[in-house]
N, C-alpha and C positions, 0 to 999 in steps of 0.2 A: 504494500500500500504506500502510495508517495507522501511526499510531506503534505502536500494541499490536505490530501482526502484524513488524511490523520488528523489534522489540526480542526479540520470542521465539525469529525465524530465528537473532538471533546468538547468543542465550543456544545454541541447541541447535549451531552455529558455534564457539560455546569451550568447550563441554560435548565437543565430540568431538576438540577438537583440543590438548587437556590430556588426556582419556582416552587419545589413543595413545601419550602419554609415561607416563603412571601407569602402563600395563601390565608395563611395564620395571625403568624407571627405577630402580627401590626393589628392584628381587628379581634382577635380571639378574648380580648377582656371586654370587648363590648358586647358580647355574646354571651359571657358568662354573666354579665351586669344583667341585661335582658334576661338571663334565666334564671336569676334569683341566686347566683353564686356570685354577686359582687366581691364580696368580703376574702373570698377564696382564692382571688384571680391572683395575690402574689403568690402562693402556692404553685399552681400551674407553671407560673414562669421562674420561681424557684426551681421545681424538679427538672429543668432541663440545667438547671448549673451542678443539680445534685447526680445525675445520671452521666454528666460528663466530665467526675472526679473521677469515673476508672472503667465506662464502658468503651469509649474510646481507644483508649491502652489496650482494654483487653482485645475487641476485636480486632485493633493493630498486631498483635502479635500472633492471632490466627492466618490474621493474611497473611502475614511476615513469617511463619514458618510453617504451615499445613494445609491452606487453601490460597489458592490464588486469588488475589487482592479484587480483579472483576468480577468474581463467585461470590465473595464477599460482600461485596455492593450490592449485589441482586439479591442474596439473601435478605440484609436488612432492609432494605427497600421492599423487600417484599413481605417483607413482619412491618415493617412500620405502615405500608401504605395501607394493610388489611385491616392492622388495628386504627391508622385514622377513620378509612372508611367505616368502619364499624362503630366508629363514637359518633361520630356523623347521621350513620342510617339508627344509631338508639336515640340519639337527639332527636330525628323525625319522626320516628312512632310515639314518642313520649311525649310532644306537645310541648304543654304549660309544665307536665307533671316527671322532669327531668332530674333523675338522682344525682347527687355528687359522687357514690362512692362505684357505681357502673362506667359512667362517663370518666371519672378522674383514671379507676384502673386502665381501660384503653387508651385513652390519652397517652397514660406514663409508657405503656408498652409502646406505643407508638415511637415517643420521642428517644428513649432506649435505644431504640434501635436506629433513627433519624445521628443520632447526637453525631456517633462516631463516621455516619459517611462521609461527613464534612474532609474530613483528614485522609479518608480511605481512596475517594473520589479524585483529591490532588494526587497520593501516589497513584492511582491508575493513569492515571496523567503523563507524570513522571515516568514511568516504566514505557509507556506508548511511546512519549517523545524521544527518550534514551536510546528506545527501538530504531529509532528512524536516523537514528545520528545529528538529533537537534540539540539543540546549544537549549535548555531548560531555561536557565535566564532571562532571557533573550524570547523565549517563544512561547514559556507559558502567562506571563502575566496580560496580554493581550488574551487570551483564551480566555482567564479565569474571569475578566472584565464581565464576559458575557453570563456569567454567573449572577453578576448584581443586575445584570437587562433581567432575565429571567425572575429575578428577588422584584425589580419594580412592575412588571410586565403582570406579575402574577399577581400583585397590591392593587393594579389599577383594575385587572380582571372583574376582581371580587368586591370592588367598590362599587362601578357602575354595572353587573350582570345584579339582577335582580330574578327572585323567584317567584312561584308562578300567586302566590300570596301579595307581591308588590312590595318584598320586604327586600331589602340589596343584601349582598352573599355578604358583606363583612360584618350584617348585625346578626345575622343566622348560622344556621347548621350546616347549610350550601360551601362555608369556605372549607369545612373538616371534608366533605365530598370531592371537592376540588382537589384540595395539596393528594389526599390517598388515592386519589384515580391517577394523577401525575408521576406520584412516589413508583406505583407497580406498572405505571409504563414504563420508569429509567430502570425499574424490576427488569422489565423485558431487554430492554434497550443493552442494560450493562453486561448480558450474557453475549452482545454482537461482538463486545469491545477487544482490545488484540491484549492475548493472552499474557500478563503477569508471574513471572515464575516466581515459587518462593525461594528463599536464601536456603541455601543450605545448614544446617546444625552444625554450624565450625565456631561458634564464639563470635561472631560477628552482628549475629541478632539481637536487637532488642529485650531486653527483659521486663517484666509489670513493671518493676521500679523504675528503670530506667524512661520505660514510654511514659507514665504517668507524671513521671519529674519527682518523686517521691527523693531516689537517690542523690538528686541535687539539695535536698536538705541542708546538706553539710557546710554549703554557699553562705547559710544565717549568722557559721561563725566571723563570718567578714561584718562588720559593722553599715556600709556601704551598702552589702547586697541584703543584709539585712531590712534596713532602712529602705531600701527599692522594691524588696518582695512585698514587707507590711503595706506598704501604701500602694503598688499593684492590685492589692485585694482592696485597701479602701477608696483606689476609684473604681475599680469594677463592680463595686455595688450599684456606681450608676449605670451601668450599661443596660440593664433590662428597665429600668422604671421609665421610661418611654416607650418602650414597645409596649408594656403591661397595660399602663394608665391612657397612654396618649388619645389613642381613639374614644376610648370611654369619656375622659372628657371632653373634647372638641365636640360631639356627639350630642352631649351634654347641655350643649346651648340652646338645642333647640327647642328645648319646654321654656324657655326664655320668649316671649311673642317677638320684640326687638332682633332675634336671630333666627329665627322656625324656620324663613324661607332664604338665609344668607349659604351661597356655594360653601362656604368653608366648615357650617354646623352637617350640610348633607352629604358633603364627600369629604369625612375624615383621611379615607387613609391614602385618598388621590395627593391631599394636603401632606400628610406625613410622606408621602414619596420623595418629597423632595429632598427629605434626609438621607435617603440612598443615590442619588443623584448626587447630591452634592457629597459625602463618601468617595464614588467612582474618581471625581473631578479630583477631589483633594488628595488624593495618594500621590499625584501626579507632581503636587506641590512641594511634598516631603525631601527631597533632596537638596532642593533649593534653601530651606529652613533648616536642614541639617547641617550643611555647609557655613551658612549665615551665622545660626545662633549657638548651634550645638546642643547636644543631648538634653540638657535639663532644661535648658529657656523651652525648648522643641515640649517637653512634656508639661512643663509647668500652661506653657499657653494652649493647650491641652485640658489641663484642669480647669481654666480659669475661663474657655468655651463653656464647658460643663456648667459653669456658674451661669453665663449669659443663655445656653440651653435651656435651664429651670427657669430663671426668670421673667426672660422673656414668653413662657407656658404661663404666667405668672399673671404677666401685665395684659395677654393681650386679649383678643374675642375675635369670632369669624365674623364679623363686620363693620367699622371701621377700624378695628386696631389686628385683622387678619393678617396686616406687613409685618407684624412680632411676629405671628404663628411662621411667618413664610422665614425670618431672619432667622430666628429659630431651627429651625431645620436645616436652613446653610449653615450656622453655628455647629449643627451636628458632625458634621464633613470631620471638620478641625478636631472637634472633640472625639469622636471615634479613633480616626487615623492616627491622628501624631502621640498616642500615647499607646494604642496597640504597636503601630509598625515599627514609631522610636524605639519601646520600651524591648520587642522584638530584638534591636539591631545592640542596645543595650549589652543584652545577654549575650548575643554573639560574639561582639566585640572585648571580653570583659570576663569570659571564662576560659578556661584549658579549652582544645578541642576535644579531648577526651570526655569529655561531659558537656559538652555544647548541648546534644539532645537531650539529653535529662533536666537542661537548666531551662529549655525553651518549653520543654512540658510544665516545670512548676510554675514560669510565668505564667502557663495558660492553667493550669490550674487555681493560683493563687487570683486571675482575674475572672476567667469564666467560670469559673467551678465555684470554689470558698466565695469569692467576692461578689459575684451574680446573686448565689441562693439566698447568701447571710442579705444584700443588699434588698431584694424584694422578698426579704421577710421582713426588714426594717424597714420598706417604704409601703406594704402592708398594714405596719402597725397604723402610718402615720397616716393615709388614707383612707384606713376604717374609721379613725377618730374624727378626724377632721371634714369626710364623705360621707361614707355608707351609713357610720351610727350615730350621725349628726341631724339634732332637730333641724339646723341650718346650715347645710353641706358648704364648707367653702375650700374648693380647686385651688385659690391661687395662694390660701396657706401653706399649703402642704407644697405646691412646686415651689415658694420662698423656703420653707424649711431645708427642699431637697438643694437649692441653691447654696444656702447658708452651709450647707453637712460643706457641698464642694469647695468654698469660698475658704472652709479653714482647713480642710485637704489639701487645697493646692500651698495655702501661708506654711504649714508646717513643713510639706514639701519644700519651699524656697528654702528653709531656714538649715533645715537636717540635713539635707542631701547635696552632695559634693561633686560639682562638676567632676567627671575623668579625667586623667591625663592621658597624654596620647603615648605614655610611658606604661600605662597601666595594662595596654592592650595584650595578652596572652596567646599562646597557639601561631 
């Protein structure tokens, strides 16, 4: 197979395996709110930070030693798409009269098994392009791009497809139908893909510890990396309270008569799109701000998006103040990127190579994993209080509070943490 037709299988490979997370992701707490699980939706987007402390790892090191990495993807693709579609088809027999502990069990199998393609999906990638004698560098990050198409393509799907009730897929049970019908096509799809061998049992493979980053523990006794890993998990508690809340509130306006009929109360998650757009754009940026500021200015303006992220959730409304909603969501670009991708390049630069991959798992552990789940169960607390069990619900408390957490996340950040020297670099 030449390089063209290679590069296209994966483009249409991360096109559909970012689409089954978009169908969700962004609208799934305004679904839960409609179904009388408001209270519960940090839960929901906890368990994916709690199932990707070690399911990940572990199906990595299935693929990595006794099935090949494309088998691998079909299989879970093919457990998670059955069980979204199944929490999806018990949502519409079940009406009004929808259980938490039915629906939450398929959910969790679902995302179980979703969490680890993420990682699985790029090694098939990798192995494809290695096949063909491509420079990886160089050839997959144009690929993966099409991954966030596919992530917004599938946001906007579910916004404006409406079902046959006049209700749109992202307040309903239509988006859980969607991502699982998608999921067990890239089921089908990843059994097309070119074959992935596994490593042989020579000492060269991965082990739990090492894939989960558990073995990079040892990094805490440096003071530095210490100070870099605690605060990785306390901004990664912001990462999911926008996806969780965001739709639910913007949503939210419309029992307001002054917003019932404003674009931006009716198509939340068209409106949150823009944060994946602007995402794609900003990675673009990272270099340029690397070179400029360096590591820590790079993260700290990072954190201190975060801050103008909640705020502006804070101050605005979808009709005349929808420019915050829209600034907002470009503010997101900055805040996602430069403290994943920095924080990424961080580790790289800054450990043995001997333990490079073990150190790049506990970053993603200590942000997606610990700092995700603890994160939206702590923005959980703070919007049961101040929302859901409130005679007088008020949204723009609760996004000031989550500003306020970042605003002194990022100050003690400045103060603790020690730019690198270009001496310190290792490997």
């Amino acid at each position: 197979m030449n390089k063209s037709a290679i590069s296209l299988r994966l483009i249409i490979m991360n096109f559909l395996e970012f689409a089954v997370w978009g169908a969700y992701l962004t609208s799934m707490g305004s679904f839960l709110f409609n179904a009388g699980m408001g209270s519960m939706i940090w839960l929901f987007f906890a368990t994916q930070g709690f199932v990707s402390i070690f399911m990940p790892a572990l199906m990595g090191i299935v693929a990595d030693k006794w099935i090949q990495a494309q088998k691998v993807l079909s299989f879970s693709h093919l457990i998670a798409g059955a069980s979204m579609l199944a929490a999806g088809i018990y949502a519409m027999r079940s009406g009004s009269d929808i259980q938490f502990a039915p629906f939450y069990t398929l959910y969790t199998i679902s995302v179980a098994f979703f969490m680890p393609t993420i990682a699985i999906s790029n090694s098939v990638a990798y192995s494809a392009l290695e096949g063909c004698g491509m420079d990886t560098v160089k050839s997959f990050p144009p690929i993966r791009v099409f991954g966030t198409v596919g992530f917004i393509i599938s946001m906007l799907l579910v916004n404006f497809l409406k079902g046959a009730d006049g209700v749109q897929f992202q307040h309903s049970y239509n988006q859980f139908l969607v991502s699982g019908g998608l999921s067990l096509a890239l089921a089908i799809y990843a059994l097309t893909l070119p074959a992935c061998p596994c490593k042989p049992s020579d000492g060269q493979s991965q082990s739990f510890l090492e894939a989960s980053g558990l073995s990079a523990f040892k990094l805490f006794k440096q003071g530095q990396f210490a100070i870099f890993f605690i605060f990785s998990m306390l901004l990664g508690a912001s990462l999911q309270i926008t996806n969780g809340y965001a739709n639910t509130f913007i949503t939210s306006f419309k029992d307001n008569p002054i917003f019932t009929d404003t674009w931006g109360a009716n198509n939340a998650n068209a409106l949150i799109s823009i944060s994946q757009i602007s995402e794609t754009l900003c990675i673009l940026l990272i270099p340029m701000f690397m070179k400029k500021f360096g590591i820590k200015k790079v993260m700290l303006i990072a954190m201190f998006a975060w801050v103008i992220r909640f705020g502006f959730f804070g101050l605005g409304n979808p009709g005349s103040g929808v420019w915050l909603f829209i600034l907002s969501c470009i503010v997101y670009g900055v805040a996602f990127d430069f403290f994943n991708i920095s924080g990424s390049l961080y580790v790289n630069d800054n450990v043995d190579k001997s333990m490079r991959s073990s150190a790049q798992g506990l970053f993603m552990l200590m942000t997606n994993g610990l700092g995700a789940s603890i994160g939206t169960w702590a923005a959980g607390l703070v919007v049961n209080h101040f929302v859901m069990d409130a005679a007088e619900p008020s949204w723009s408390t609760a996004w000031y509070i989550f500003a306020v957490y970042a605003l002194v996340v990022g100050i003690l950040f400045a103060i603790l943490f020690k730019e690198p020297q270009k001496a310190e670099k290792k490997g």
